[in-house]
C-alpha positions as CSV (number, residue, x, y, z in Angstrom):
1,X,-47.1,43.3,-5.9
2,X,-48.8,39.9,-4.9
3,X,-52.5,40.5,-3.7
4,X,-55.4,38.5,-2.6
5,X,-59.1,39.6,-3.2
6,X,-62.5,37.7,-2.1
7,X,-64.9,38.6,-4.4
8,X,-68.6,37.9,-4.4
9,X,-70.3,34.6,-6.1
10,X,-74.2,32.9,-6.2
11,X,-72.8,30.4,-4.3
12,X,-70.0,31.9,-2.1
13,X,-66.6,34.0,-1.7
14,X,-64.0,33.1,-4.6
15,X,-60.4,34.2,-4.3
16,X,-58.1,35.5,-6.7
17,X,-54.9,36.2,-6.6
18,X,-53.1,39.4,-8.2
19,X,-49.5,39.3,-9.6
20,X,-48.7,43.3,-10.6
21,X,-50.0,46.4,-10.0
22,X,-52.7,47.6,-12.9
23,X,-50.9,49.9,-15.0
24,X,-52.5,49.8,-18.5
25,X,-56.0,48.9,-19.4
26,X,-54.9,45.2,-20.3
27,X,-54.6,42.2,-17.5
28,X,-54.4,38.6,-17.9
29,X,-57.1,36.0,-16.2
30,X,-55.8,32.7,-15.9
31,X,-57.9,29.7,-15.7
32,X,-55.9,27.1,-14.2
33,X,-56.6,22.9,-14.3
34,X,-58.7,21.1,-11.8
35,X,-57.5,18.8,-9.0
36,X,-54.1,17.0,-8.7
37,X,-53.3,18.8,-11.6
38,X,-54.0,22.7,-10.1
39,X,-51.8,21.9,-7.2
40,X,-48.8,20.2,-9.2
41,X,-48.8,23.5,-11.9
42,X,-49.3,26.3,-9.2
43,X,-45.6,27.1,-9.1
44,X,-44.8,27.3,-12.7
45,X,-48.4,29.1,-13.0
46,X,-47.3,31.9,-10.2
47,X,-43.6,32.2,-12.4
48,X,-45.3,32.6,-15.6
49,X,-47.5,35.1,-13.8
50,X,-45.3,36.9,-12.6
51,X,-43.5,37.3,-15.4
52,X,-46.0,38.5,-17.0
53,X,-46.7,40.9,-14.3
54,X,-42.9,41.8,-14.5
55,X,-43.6,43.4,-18.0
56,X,-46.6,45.6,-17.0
57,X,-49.1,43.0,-17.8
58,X,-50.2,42.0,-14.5
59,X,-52.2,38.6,-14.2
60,X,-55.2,37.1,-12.0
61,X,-55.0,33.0,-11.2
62,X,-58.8,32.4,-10.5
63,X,-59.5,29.8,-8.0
64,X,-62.9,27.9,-9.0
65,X,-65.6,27.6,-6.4
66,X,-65.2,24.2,-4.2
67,X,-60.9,24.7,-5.3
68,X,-58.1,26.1,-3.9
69,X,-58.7,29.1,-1.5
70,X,-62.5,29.7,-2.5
71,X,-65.4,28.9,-0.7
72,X,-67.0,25.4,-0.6
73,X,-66.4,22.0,-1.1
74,X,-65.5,20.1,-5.2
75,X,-68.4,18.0,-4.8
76,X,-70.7,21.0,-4.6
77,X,-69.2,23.0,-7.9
78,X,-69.9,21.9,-11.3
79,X,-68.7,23.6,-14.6
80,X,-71.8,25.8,-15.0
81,X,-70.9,27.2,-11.9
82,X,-67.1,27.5,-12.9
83,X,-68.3,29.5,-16.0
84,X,-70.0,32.2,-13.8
85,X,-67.0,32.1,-11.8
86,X,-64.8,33.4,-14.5
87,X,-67.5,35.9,-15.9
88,X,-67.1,37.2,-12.0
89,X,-63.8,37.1,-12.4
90,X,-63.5,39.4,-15.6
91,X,-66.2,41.7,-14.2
92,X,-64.1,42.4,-11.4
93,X,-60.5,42.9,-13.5
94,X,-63.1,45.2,-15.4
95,X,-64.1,47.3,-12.4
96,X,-60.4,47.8,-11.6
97,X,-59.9,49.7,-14.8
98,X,-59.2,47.0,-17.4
99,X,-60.4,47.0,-20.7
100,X,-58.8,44.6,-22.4
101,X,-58.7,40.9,-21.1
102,X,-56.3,38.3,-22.0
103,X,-57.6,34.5,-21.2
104,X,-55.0,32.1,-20.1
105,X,-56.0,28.2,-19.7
106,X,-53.9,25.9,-18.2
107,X,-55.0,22.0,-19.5
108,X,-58.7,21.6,-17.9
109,X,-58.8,25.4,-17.7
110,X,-58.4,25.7,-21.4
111,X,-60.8,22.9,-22.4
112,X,-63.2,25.3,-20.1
113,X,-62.7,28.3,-21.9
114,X,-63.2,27.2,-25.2
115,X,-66.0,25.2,-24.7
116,X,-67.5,28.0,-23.4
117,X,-65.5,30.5,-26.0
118,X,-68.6,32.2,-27.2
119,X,-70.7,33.1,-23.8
120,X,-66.9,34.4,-22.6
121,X,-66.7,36.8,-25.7
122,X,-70.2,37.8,-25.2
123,X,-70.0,38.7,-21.7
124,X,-66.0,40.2,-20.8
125,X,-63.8,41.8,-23.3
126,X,-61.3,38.9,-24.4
127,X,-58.8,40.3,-27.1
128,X,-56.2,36.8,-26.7
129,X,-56.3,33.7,-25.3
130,X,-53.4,31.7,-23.8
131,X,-53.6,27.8,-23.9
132,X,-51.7,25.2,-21.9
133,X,-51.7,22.5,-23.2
134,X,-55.1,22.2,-23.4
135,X,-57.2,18.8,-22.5
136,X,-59.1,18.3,-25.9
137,X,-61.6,15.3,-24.2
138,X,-63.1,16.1,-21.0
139,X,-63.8,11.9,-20.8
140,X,-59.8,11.5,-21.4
141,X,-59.2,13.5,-18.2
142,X,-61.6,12.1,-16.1
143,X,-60.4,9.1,-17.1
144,X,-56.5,10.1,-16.8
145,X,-57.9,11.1,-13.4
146,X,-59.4,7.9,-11.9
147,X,-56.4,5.8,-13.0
148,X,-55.3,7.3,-9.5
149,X,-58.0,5.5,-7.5
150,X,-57.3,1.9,-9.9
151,X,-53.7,2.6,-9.1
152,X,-53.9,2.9,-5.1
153,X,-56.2,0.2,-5.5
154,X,-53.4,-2.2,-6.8
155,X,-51.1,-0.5,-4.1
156,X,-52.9,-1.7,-1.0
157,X,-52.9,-5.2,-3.1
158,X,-56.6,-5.3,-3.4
159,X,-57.9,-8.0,-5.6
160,X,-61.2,-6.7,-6.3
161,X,-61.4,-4.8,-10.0
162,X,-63.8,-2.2,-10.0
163,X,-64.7,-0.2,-13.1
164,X,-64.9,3.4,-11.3
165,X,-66.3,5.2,-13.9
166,X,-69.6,2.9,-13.9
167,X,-69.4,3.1,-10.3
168,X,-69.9,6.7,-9.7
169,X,-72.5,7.1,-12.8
170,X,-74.5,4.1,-10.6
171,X,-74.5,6.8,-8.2
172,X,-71.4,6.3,-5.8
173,X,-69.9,9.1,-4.6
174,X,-65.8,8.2,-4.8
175,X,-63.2,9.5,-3.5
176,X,-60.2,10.2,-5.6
177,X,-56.9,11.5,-4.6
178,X,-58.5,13.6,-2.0
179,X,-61.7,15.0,-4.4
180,X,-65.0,13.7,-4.0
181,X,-66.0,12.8,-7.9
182,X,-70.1,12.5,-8.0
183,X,-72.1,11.7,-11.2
184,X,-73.4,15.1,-12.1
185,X,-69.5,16.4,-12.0
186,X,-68.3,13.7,-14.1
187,X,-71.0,13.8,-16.6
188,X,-70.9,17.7,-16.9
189,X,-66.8,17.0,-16.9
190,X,-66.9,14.4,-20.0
191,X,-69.6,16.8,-21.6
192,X,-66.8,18.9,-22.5
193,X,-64.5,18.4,-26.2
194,X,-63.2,20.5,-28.4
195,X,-65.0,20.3,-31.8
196,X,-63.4,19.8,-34.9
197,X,-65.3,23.0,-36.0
198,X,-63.7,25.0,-33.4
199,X,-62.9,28.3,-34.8
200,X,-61.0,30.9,-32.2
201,X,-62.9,34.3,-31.6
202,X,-60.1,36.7,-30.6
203,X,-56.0,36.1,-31.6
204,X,-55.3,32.4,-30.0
205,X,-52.1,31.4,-28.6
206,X,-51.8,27.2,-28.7
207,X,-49.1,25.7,-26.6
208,X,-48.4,22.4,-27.4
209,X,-46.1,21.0,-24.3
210,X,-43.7,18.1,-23.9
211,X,-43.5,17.8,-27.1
212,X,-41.6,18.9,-30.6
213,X,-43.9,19.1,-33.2
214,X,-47.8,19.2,-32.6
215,X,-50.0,16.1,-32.9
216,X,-51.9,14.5,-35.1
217,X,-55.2,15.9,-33.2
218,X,-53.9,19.5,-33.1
219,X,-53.1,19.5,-36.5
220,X,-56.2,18.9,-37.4
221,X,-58.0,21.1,-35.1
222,X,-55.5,23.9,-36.4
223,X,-55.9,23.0,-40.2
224,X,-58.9,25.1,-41.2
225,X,-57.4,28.7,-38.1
226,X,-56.7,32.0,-39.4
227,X,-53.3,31.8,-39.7
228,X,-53.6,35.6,-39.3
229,X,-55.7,35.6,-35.8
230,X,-54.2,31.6,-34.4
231,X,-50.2,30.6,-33.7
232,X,-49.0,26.9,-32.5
233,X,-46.4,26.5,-30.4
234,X,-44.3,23.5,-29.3
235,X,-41.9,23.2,-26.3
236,X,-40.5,20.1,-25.0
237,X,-40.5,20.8,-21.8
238,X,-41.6,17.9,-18.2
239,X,-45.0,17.3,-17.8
240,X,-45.0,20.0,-14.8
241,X,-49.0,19.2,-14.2
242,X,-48.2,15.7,-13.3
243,X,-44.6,15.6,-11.8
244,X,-43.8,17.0,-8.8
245,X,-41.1,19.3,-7.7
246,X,-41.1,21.4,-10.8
247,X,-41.1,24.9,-9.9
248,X,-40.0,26.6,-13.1
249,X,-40.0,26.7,-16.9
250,X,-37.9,30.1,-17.6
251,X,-38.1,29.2,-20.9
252,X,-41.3,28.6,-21.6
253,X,-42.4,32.5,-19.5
254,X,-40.4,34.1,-22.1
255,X,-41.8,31.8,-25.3
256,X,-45.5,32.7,-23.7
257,X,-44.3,36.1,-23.3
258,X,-42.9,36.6,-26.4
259,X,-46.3,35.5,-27.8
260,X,-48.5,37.9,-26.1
261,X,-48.4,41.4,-28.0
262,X,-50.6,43.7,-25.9
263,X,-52.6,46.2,-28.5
């Protein structure tokens, strides 16, 4: 089964879409990425999800307010306002019976979740969390992300250089690959990192991507884990958030799969 639902926000209708019928008292929330990168992983997202949902676990892809199918415009959201949108988001998988929720965050999504990992335990009951490939420095994104507007710059063979990040903090709303980047976002966007200290909450499921062996950085973020409660997992697989025209990763649904173990 493949459902929509609009469900009530502060600032407006959010929409969220249902892979699988609920079953059991466990359900999966995924938390996708932000911008170029939500639309270039939404059909490897929907396969994984319904794979999931395919094995009685059925999953919710959140879109944030001012993204996708919910109500208002990028410019006007901000990642407060994305953390009460998952909190929404969990209080409604709650009211349809589930008890037990599964976080899944795909790159940005995932640098959300566990920057926020505590308020999220404290307010929805998270027994796993599912990462993506998870953006570990909200200013490496953002700045990952404007390359875009340097690069169609040189395309149209514009001589001028313009340091876009310094432009928008002077106050310049810019446009960028179709998303309206203001100072607040982009300050509240390279606010977020993942500390050293991080320590997972509930049993964590780390997906290292494109690659065969995990990195220097997520060694070291993964040294001091619970080897009992946190797992790392590496699959060298395309880059499906930045390359187009990827639409599946059977593979990687049943390593994620494989991964989950529902209590």
């Amino acid at each position: 089964m493949l459902t929509g639902h609009f469900i009530a926000s502060e600032q407006g209708q959010l929409f969220i879409t249902q892979f699988g019928d609920i079953t059991g008292d466990s359900a999966i929330l995924c938390l996708p990425s932000i911008t170029e990168e939500m639309n270039l992983a939404r059909a490897v997202v929907a396969k994984q999800a319904q794979c999931f949902a395919d094995e009685n676990l059925p999953c919710f892809v959140l879109d944030y307010y001012g993204t996708g199918d919910s109500e208002g415009e990028f410019e006007q959201a901000n990642t407060d306002i994305w953390l009460e949108n998952i909190i929404a988001a969990g209080e409604f998988i709650q009211q349809q019976g589930v008890s037990n929720i599964i976080l899944w965050g795909v790159r940005f999504g995932a640098l959300l979740m566990l920057n926020h990992q505590k308020t999220l335990h404290q307010q929805l009951p998270i027994t796993q969390q599912i990462l993506w490939q998870p953006v570990t420095n909200g200013k490496l994104f953002l700045s990952q992300f404007l390359r875009i507007k340097q690069a169609k710059n040189m395309m149209s063979n514009s001589a001028e250089k313009t340091n876009w990040r310094e432009h928008v903090l002077q106050g310049n709303d810019t446009e960028v690959a179709g998303y309206l980047l203001t100072k607040p976002m982009l300050q509240a966007i390279e606010s977020l990192k993942i500390s050293q200290e991080f320590q997972p909450l509930s049993s964590l499921h780390w997906f290292e991507l494109s690659v065969k062996e995990p990195t220097p950085l997520t060694k070291r973020l993964s040294a001091s884990w619970d080897e009992t409660l946190a797992s790392m997992h590496c699959f060298d697989c395309p880059r499906f958030w930045q390359v187009p025209e990827i639409f599946a990763l059977p593979e990687l649904e049943q390593l994620t799969l494989r991964a989950v173990c529902v209590k």
